[in-house]
C-alpha positions, 0 to 999 in steps of 0.5 A: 401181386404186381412186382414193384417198377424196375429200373429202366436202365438195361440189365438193371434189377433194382426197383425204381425210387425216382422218374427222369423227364426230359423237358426238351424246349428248355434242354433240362432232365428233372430227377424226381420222386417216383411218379404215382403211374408209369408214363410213356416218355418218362423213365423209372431209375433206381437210386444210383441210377438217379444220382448218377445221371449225366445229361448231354452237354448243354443240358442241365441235371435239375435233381430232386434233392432228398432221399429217393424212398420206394413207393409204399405198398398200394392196397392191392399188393396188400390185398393180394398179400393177404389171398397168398397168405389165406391159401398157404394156410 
C-alpha cells in the first residue's frame, strides 16, 4: 500500500492536507487543498504547516479558507487493503 504524502517540511511526520504554490510574477503563495498529484514546484504541508505559512515581505499569503480534509483513500490503497488482509487470513 503507498504511504500517504508527508508534509514537506524538514523533520515533519505529518500527512499533508494542502499544496503551496508560488506564483512568482505576482509575488503570491496560494495554500490550497491537496493537489490530486505530487507536482515538481509545488510543496505538500500539513495543516499547521498550511495555517502557519508566512511569506517573505512583500508577498502576499492567498489561503484556502475551509478545512484542510486529507485526501480520500484511492482504489489502490483499497485494493492493497484488501490483498493484505486475504494474506493474513
Amino acid at each position: 500500500m503507498r504511504s500517504p504524502r508527508r508534509c514537506s517540511r524538514n523533520g515533519c511526520p505529518r500527512q499533508a492536507v494542502a499544496t503551496l504554490t508560488y506564483v512568482y510574477n505576482e509575488s503570491t503563495a496560494v495554500v490550497g487543498p491537496l493537489a490530486a498529484f505530487a507536482e515538481p514546484h509545488t510543496y505538500d504541508l500539513c495543516e499547521p504547516h498550511a495555517r502557519s505559512l508566512t511569506a517573505p515581505r512583500g508577498w502576499e499569503v492567498v489561503r484556502h479558507e475551509g478545512e484542510f480534509e486529507p485526501p480520500p483513500p484511492t482504489t489502490d490503497d483499497l485494493v492493497a487493503l484488501a490483498e493484505a488482509v486475504r494474506e493474513a487470513a
